[in-house]
GUSETOR-706474 format. One record per residue (C-alpha): x, y negated, z negated. Coordinates in steps of 0.2 Angstrom, whole numbers, padded with zeros to 4 digits, always signed. Each point is the difference from the previous one (the first is absolute). Layout:
<nodes>
XYZ ...
</nodes>
This chain:
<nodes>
+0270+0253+0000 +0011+0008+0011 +0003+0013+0009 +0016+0012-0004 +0009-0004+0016 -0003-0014+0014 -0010+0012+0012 +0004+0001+0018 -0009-0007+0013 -0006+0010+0015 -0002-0001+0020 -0011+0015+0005 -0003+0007+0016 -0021+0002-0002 -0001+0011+0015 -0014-0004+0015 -0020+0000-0008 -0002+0014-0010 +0012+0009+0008 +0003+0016-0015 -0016+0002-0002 -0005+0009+0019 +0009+0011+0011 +0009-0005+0013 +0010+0008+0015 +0017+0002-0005 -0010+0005-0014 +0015-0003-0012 +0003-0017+0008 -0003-0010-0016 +0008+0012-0015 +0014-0005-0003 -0008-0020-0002 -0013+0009-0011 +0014+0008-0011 +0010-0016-0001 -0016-0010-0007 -0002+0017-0012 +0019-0003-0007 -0002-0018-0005 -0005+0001-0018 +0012+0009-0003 +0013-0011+0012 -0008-0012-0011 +0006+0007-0018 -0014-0009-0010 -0017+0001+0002 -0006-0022+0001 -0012-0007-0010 -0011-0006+0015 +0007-0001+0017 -0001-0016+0014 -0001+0006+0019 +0006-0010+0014 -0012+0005+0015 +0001-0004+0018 -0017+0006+0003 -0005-0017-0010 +0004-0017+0008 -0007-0017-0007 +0003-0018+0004 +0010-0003-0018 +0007+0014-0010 -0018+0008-0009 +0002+0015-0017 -0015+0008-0001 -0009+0000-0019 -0014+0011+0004 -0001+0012-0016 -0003+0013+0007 +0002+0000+0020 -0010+0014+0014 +0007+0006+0014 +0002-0010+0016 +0004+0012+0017 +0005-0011+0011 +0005+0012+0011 -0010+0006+0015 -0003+0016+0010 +0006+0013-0012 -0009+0014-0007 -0016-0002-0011 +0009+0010-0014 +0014-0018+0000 -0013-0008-0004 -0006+0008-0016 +0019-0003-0008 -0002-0009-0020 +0016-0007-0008 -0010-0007-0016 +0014-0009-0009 -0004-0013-0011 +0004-0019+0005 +0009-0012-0009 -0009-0016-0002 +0018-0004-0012 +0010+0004+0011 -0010-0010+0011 +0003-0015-0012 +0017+0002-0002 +0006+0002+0019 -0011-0017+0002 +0009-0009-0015 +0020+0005+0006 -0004-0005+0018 -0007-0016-0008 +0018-0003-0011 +0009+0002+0018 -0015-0011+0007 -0007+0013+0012 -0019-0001+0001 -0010+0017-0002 -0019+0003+0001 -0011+0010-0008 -0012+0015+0009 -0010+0008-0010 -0009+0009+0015 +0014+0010+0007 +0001+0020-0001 +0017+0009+0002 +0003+0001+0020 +0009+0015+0006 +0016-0007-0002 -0002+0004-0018 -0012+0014-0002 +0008+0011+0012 +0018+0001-0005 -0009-0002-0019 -0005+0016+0001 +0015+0009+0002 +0010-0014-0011 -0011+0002-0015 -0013+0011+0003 -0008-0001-0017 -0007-0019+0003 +0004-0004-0018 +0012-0015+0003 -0009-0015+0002 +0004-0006+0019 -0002-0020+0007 +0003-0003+0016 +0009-0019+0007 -0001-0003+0017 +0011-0007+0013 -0001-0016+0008 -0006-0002+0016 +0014-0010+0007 +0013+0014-0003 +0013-0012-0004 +0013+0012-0010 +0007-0017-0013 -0017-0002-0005 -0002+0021-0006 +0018+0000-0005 -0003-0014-0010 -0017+0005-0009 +0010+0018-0003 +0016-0010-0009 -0016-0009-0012 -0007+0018-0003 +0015+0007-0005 -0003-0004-0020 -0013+0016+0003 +0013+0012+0003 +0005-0004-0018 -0017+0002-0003 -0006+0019+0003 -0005-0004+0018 +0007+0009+0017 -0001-0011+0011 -0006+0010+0019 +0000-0007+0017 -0009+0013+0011 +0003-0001+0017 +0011+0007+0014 +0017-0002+0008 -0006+0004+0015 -0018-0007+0005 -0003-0003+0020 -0015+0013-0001 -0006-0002+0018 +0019+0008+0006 -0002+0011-0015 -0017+0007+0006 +0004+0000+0019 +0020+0008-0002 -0007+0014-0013 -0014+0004+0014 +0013-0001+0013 +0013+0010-0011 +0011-0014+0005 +0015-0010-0011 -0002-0017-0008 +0014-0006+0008 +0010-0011-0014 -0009+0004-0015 +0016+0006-0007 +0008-0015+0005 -0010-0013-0012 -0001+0017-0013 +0020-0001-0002 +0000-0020-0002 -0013+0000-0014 +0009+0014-0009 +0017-0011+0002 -0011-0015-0005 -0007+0006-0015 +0014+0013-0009 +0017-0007+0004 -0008-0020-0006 -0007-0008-0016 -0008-0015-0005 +0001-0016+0013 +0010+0009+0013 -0013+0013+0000 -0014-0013+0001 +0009-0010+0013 +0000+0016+0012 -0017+0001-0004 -0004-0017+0006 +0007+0004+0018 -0007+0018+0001 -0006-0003+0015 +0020-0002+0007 +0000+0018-0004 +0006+0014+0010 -0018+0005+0005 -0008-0008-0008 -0016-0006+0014 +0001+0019+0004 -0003+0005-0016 -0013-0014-0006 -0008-0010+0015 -0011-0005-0015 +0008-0001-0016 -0015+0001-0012 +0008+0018-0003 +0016-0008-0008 -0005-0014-0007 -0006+0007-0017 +0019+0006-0001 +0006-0019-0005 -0009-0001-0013 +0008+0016-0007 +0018-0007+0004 -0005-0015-0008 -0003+0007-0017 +0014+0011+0003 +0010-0014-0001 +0017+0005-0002 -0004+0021-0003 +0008+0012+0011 -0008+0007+0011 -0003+0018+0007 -0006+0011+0014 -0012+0011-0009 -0009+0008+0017 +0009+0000+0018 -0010+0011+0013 -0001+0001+0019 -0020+0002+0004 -0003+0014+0012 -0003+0002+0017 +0002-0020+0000 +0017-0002-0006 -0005-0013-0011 +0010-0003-0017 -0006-0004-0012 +0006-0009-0019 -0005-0003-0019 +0010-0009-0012 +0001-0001-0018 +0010-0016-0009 +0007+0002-0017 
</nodes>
């Protein structure tokens, strides 16, 4: 069965640990993040039938899908409040969905593995629970490779894109910006991110004003990029991102969320496709 429409896919910004859920100083430092992830269902226009996620927050030798039934919690994050640590997202897993990620990477010969072990790090249950608060959506996560190399995600994305037809939204969860030790020193120091913006504008220009293999050949070279070592010394952060462009293949693409993190002056993107 398929869905109505081909469903977008989606490259979210999923914030820094479980950054909504505390209070910080600015105190209104992640809001308008927080109302961003709030909008997307209905950015989205049609609620999936089960959903894939992308994470950076999971990195394994080959590409891996969880097919746990029903996956727990997994804080990997450290030093936040004890209240962070209590946060449930219990959406149901897809050991389908699972399968069939499994057998469309096989048809493109791409090898994924099974874990039936894994829980939903924070790169899903955090931004989850402003996406889709009610957990009813069955969720599986597929990691990135551990080589980063964006042909191989962009590749596995263009062998997922049948699920698009399929009722699933595809979600790369990440961020545009991820050099967290500048991040954490510069917003102590009320200090800029000198050229943040720099790599911010080129992703922008990369993703919306290109389609298809001209997009993906852009991809390939990020790291030519206006900024682009500034804005990811390590790219974990923007890897899950060619996987999303990947099944995009040739759908349009669109700024959904642009915003300049104060004090740090760091800016910041998400982007829908199709």
């Amino acid at each position: 069965m398929t869905s109505q429409h081909p469903l977008p896919t989606l490259y979210i910004p999923h914030g820094g640990g479980p950054c909504f859920f505390m209070e910080w100083n600015p105190p209104h430092l992640w809001d308008r993040m927080g109302d961003y992830l709030r909008d997307i269902p209905h950015q989205v226009g049609q609620r999936p039938k089960a959903i894939l996620v992308i994470s950076a927050h999971w990195m394994t030798e080959r590409f891996t899908v969880q097919t746990k039934a029903k996956p727990g919690m997994l804080f990997d994050y450290y030093g936040f409040p004890d209240h962070t640590y209590r946060l449930s997202y219990p959406a149901p897993g897809s050991p389908e969905l699972a399968e069939r990620v499994i057998a469309l990477a096989a048809e493109a010969d791409i090898p994924v593995d099974r874990d039936a072990t894994r829980d939903y790090d924070h790169g899903v249950f955090v931004p989850f629970l402003l996406m889709y608060p009610d957990a009813d959506i069955p969720v599986v996560q597929l990691s990135i490779k551990s080589n980063w190399d964006p042909q191989d995600h962009i590749a596995l994305g263009k062998a997922l894109a049948p699920l698009r037809d399929e009722g699933v939204l595809i979600v790369a969860s990440g961020m545009s910006f991820h050099d967290l030790k500048a991040l954490i020193r510069l917003s102590l120091a009320h200090e800029p991110v000198n050229g943040s913006h720099h790599f911010n504008d080129w992703l922008n220009d990369t993703l919306t004003a290109h389609t298809g293999e001209a997009r993906e050949a852009l991809l390939r070279d990020w790291s030519k990029g206006a900024g682009a070592r500034i804005a990811h010394p390590h790219e974990d952060h923007l890897v899950p991102l060619f996987v999303a462009a990947g099944a995009a293949s040739d759908a349009k693409a669109v700024r959904t969320y642009d915003e300049t993190l104060r004090p740090m002056n760091t800016a910041v993107s998400g982007f829908q496709f199709g």
